[in-house]
N, C-alpha and C positions, 0 to 999 in steps of 0.2 A: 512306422506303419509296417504291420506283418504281412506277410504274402496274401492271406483270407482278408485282410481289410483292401489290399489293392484291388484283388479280384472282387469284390463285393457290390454288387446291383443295389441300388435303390430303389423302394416302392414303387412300381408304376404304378400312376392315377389320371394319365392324361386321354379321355376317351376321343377319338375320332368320329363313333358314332352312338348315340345316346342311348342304344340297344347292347351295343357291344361292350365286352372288358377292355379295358385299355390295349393294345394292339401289340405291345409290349411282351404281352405272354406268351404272344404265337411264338417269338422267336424263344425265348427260353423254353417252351415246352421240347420245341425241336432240340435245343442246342444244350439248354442248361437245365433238366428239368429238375433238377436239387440246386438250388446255387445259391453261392453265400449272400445274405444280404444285410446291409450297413443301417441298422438302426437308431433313430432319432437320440438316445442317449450314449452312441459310439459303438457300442457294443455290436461284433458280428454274431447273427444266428442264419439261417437255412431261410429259402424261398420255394414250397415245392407247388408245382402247376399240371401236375399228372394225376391221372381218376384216382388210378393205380395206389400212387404214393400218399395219395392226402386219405382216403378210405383206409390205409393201413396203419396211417398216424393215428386218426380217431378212433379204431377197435384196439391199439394195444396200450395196454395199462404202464408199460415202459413210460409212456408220456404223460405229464401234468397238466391240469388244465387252471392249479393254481396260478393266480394273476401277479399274485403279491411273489411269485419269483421271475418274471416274465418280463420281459422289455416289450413296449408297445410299439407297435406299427408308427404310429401316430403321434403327437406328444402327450398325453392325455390319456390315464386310463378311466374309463367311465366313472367305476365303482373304488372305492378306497377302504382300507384294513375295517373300519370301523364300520363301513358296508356292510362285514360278511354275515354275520347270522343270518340265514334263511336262505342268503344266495346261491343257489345251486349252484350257476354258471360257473363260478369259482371252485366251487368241491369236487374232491376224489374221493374215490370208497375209500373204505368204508359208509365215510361220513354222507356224500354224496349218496348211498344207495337206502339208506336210511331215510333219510328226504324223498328222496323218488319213489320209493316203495309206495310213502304212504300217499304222494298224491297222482300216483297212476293210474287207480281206480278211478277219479275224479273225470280224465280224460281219454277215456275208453275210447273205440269204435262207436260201440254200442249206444253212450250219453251224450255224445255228440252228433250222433245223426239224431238221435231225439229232440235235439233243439232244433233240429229242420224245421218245424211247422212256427215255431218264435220268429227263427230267423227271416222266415218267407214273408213275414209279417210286418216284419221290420225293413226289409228290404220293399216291399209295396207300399211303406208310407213315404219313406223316403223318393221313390220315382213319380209318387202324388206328389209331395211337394216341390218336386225338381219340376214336373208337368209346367205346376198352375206358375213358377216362379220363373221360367221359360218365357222365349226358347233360348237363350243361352243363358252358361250357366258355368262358376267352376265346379268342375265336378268334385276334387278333393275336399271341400268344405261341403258342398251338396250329398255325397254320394259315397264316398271310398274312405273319407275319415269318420265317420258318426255310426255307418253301421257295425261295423266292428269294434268300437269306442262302447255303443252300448249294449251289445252283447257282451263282452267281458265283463260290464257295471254289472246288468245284471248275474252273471254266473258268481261274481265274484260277492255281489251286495255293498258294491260302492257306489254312492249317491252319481247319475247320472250330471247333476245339477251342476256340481263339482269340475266336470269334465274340463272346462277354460284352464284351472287352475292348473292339474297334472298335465294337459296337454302341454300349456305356454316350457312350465319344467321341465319337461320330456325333451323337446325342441331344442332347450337352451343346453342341456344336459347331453345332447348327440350333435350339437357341433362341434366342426371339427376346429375352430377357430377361436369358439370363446373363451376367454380370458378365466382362470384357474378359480380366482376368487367367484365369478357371478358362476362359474359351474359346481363349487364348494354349497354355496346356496341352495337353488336349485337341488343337490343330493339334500342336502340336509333340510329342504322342506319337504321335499316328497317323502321321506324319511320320515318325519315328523307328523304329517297329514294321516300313512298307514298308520302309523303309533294309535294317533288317535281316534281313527276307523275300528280301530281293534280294540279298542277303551270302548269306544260306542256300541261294540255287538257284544262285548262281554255284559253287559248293563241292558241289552236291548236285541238280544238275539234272533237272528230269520231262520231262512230255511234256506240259505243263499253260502258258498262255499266258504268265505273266512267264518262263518258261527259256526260251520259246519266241522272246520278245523279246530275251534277254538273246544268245542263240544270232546273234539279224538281225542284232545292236549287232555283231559282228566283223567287217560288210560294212562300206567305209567312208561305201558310202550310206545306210543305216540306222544309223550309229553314236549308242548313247544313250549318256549317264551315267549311273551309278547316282542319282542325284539327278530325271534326268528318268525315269528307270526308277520311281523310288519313285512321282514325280507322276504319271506314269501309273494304276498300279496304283492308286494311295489314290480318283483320281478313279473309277476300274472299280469299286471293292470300295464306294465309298458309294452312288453312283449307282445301283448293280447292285441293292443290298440294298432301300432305303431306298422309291425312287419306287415299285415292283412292290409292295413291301411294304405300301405305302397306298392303294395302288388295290384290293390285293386286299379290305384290310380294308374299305375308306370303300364299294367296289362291291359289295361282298356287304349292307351297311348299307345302302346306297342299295336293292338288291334288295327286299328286306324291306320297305321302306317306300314300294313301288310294286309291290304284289301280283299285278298284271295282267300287268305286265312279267317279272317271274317267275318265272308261271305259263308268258309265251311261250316264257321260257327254256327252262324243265325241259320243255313236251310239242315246243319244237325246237330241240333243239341245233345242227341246222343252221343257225341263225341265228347262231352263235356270235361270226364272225367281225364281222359287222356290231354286234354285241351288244360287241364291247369297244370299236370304235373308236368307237359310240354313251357309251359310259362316260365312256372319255378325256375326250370333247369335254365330256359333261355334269358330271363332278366333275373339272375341270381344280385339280389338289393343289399345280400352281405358283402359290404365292401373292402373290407380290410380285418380279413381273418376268419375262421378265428385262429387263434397261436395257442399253440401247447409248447411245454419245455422238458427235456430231456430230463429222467429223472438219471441215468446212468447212461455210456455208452452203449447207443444201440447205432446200427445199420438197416438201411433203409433205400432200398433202389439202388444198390451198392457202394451207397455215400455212408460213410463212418459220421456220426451226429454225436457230438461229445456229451458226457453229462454236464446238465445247466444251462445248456444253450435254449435259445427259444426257435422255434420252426413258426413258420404263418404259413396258414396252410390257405392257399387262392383259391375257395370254392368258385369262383365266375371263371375262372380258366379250366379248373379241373371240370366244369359243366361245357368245357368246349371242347372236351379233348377230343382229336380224331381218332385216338385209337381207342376209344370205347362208345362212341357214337357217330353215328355215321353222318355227312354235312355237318358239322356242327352247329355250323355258323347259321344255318337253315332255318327259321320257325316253322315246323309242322305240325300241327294241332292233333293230327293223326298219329303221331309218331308212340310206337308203341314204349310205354316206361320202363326205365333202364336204368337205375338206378343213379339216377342226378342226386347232390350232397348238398341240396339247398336248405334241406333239414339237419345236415350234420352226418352221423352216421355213429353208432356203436353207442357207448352208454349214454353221452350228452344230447341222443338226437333228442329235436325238437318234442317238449311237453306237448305245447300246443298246439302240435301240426295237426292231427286231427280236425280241431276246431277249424283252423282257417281254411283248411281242403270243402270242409261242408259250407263256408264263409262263402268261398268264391264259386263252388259250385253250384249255389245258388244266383249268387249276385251278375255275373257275370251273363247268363242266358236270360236273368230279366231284364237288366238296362238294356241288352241290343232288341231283345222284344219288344221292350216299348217303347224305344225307341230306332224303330228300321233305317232313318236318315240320318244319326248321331255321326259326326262329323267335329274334325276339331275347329274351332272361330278365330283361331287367330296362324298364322303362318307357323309351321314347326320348329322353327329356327328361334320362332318366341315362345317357346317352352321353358318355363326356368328349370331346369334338372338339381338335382339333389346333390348336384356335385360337391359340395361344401357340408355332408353328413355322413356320418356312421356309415347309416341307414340308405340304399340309393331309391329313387326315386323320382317324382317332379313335385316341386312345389305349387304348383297351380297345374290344373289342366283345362283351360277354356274350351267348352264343348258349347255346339249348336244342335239345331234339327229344324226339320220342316211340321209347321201347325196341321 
């Protein structure tokens, strides 16, 4: 054992409280905020937990955000070699900006507040049917999984009907625990399903964003494969569902269990906008990572980072750091936005942050509208938390109110 594997941390994952990062980071932020850390295949690479240092990771091209040289957090990487066409998450520019170029336009400011009056819509059928199916209710399955599940179907033009199918794969695909072959699967049905969504619009085209791609692939500067067409689409359609999905559940949870905050909600809405990128920062649901790898030696907060090694960069720590936000540990729905990395930062930030920002700045001031006594039904302590996913979260959130 070398001196950096003696010294070398292991992932903290053990939360104290189901708001907070693991408890773990306060002291490395203080003590170690580069420090070596002992990954799942032996290999040491860097643990950094500073605003500072993880924003600097993400803007500079020194670092890789290819997977297939990367050791993972975890044992399990999501996506595998034969994954990659289409995958962004995976690519570096060139390649990578190529891809994004072309579907930037797609998620504007501008095209996603236009789906405001859809989403309003969608979100008012949904609190009718939570109504009549009342008064309690889970809300994940009622409320925080289906509207963002069918907004993505629709932008994307994949069968809503569908949605059992990639969800159950999704699921099985972001645990942290299942077994290599039923996750092999799983990739290589959902894999297979976009395949064949992109067979079906080529043959049977809308006005819905994969025909819309499939339509740009005939320019020979936009030319995709059906292969990178499917990779597309599978990264939109999990993406799209999944993170909106868990912020809406884990934020309406978190609500409830800061009554004050609430309360500022429901008598100002106008706060709204500050009220979700306060969320973001404060229940950051990326839980382990993301990790970039050194492509050469570079320096970084005065830590020498070899080339090839992997960095994980702890956005839920670096969203607490005290030297770039003041309480950290605080939920302020007021709290003026300051650049939290719940989106990432620099080339890889979030496609679809947009979307979800107009997602939940909708959703969120209607459920407590119409619902003024929402209240959770069962003790918090029976909350099942997401502690066992990628992804963090709760798995159910039992909600009541008064008739």
């Amino acid at each position: 054992m070398n001196a950096a594997q003696s010294l070398a941390v292991t992932l903290p994952t053990q939360r104290s409280c189901p708001f907070d990062p693991p408890s773990q980071y306060q002291s490395l932020q203080r003590q170690r905020p580069i420090a070596p850390l002992a990954f799942p295949d032996g290999t040491v690479g860097w643990l950094l937990t500073r605003h500072k240092d993880v924003r600097a990771v993400l803007a500079d091209d020194r670092f890789s955000s290819d997977r297939e040289r990367a050791s993972s957090p975890v044992r399990r990487n999501l996506f595998r070699p034969e994954d990659r066409p289409g995958l962004l998450l995976n690519m570096d520019p060139p390649q990578h900006t190529h891809y994004r170029r072309m579907l930037t336009r797609y998620f504007t400011v501008r095209q996603m507040r236009a789906l405001a009056p859809r989403i309003e819509r969608i979100v008012a059928d949904h609190l009718d049917a939570m109504h009549q199916a009342g008064p309690t209710v889970d809300l994940v399955p009622a409320f925080a999984r289906p509207i963002p599940s069918l907004v993505i179907c629709e932008l994307l033009g994949v069968p809503y009907a569908d949605r059992d199918g990639f969800q159950q794969r999704t699921a099985t695909l972001l645990k942290l625990d299942v077994p290599e072959d039923e996750a092999r699967q799983a990739r290589q049905a959902l894999r297979q399903y976009m395949r064949d969504l992109v067979a079906t619009k080529r043959e049977h085209p809308d006005d819905a964003l994969l025909s819309t791609l499939i339509q740009a692939a005939q320019d020979p500067q936009t030319a995709l494969t059906d292969e990178e067409l499917a990779g597309i689409g599978l990264l939109l359609l999990v993406a799209g569902h999944e993170t909106t999905a868990n912020m809406l559940a884990l934020g309406t949870y978190g609500l409830l269990r800061h009554p004050d905050q609430l309360h500022t909600l429901r008598e100002h809405p106008e706060v709204i906008e500050h009220a979700v990128e306060e969320l973001l920062r404060y229940l950051t649901i990326l839980q382990f990572g993301p990790v970039r790898v050194a492509r050469q030696d570079v320096e970084i907060g005065g830590q020498l980072i070899r080339a090839g090694q992997t960095v994980l960069l702890a956005l839920a720590a670096a969203n607490r750091d005290p030297d770039h936000f003041a309480d950290p540990d605080e939920l302020d729905l007021t709290r003026e936005p300051s650049q939290h990395v719940s989106f990432g930062h620099g080339v890889h930030q979030c496609l679809g942050q947009q979307l979800a920002r107009v997602e939940m700045h909708i959703a969120f001031p209607a459920l407590l509208g119409r619902f003024p006594t929402l209240r959770l039904a069962v003790p918090p302590e029976q909350v099942p938390m997401r502690d066992d996913m990628f992804i963090y979260g709760v798995h159910a959130l039992p909600v009541t109110w008064d008739r």
